[in-house]
C-alpha positions in Angstrom: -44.4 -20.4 -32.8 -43.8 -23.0 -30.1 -41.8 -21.0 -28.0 -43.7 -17.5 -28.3 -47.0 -19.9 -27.5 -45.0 -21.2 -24.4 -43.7 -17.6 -23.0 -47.3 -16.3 -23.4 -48.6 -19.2 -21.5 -45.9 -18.7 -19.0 -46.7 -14.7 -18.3 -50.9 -15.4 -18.4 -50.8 -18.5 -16.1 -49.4 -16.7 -13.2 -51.1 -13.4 -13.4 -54.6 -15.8 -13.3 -53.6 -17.0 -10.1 -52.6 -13.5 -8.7 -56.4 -12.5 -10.0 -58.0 -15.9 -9.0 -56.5 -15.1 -5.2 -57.3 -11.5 -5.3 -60.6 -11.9 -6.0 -61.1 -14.4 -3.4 -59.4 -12.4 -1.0 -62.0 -9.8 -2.0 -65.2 -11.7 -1.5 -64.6 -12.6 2.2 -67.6 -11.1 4.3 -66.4 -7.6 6.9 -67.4 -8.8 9.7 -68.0 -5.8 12.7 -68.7 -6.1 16.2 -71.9 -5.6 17.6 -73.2 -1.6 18.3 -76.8 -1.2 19.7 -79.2 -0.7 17.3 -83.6 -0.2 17.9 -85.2 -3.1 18.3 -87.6 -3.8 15.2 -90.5 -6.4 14.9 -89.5 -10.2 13.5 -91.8 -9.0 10.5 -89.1 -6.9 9.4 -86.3 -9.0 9.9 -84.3 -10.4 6.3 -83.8 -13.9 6.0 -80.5 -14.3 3.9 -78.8 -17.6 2.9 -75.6 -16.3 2.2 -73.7 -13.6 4.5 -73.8 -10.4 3.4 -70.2 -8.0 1.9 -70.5 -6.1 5.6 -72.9 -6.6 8.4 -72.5 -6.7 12.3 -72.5 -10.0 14.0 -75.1 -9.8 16.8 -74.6 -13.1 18.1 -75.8 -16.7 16.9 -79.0 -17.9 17.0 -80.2 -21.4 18.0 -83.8 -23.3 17.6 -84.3 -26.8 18.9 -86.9 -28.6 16.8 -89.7 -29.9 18.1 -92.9 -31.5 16.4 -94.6 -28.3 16.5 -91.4 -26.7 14.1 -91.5 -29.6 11.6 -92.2 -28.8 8.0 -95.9 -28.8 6.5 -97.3 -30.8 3.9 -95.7 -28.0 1.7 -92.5 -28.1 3.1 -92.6 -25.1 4.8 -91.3 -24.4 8.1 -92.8 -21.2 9.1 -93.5 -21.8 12.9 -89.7 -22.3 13.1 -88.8 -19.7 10.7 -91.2 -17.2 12.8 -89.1 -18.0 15.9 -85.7 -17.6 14.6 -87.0 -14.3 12.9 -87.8 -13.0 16.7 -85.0 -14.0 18.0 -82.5 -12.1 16.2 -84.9 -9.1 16.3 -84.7 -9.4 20.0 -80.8 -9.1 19.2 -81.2 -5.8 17.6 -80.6 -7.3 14.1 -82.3 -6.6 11.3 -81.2 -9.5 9.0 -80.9 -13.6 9.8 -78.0 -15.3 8.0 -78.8 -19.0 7.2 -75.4 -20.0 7.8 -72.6 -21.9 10.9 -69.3 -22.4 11.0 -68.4 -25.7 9.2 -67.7 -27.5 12.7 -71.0 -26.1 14.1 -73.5 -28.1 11.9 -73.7 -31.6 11.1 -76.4 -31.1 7.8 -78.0 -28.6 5.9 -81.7 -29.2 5.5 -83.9 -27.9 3.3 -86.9 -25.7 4.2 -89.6 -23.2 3.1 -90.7 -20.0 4.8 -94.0 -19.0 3.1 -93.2 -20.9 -0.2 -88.9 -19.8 -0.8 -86.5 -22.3 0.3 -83.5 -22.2 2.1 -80.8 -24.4 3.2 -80.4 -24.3 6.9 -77.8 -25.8 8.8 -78.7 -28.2 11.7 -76.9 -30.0 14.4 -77.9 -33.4 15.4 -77.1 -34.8 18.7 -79.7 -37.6 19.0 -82.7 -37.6 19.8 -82.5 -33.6 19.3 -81.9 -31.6 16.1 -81.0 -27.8 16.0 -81.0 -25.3 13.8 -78.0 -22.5 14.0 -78.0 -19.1 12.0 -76.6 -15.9 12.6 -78.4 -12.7 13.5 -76.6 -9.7 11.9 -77.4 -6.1 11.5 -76.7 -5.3 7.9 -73.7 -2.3 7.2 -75.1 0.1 4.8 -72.2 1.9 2.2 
């Protein structure tokens, strides 16, 4: 019983890694270049936290905060939120990705935008703080 517990143990555990890498192969984002796309209003621009399975990467987005973009008694940050919103719509993107390279960002704070939090990454070099995301058009299937 030892031994046929051992050889099943010994075909299983290596097709779970095969699986484990294949799926992790599989969830990495397609990421296109840029095409030109109509400009929309901020209004109708996606905040995302996460990047999306396909979308086009129309360029990074920055946002120094100032006093005016701090959070409300809420903890909302919609002034700032408002801002990066135009910005990528003035990129042609329809969607704003809440995420940086790992070396780009030194936190990830949290804010609201009209009551849903988000983690957003921000890069500190004292005595300014900035906030990086990505402005992407989304890649419909």
């Amino acid at each position: 019983m030892y031994s046929k517990n051992r050889y099943l143990v010994g075909l299983l555990l290596p097709a779970l890694f095969i699986c484990a890498g294949l799926a992790g192969c599989a969830s990495e984002p397609q990421v296109f270049p840029p095409t030109k796309h109509a400009l929309i209003s901020a209004d109708q621009v996606r905040i995302l936290q996460d990047r999306p399975q396909k979308y086009e990467q129309m360029g990074t987005i920055t946002l120094e905060i100032t006093p005016a973009l701090t959070w409300d008694e809420r903890g909302d940050a919609n002034a700032a939120f408002e801002l990066l919103k135009q910005k990528a719509a003035a990129t042609g993107a329809n969607a704003l990705v809440l995420w940086a390279q790992p070396d780009a960002f030194d936190i990830r704070a949290t804010a609201g935008y009209r009551g849903t939090f988000y983690q957003v990454p921000i890069k500190r070099q004292l005595p300014t703080r900035t906030v990086i995301a990505q402005a992407v058009y989304l890649v419909q299937e």
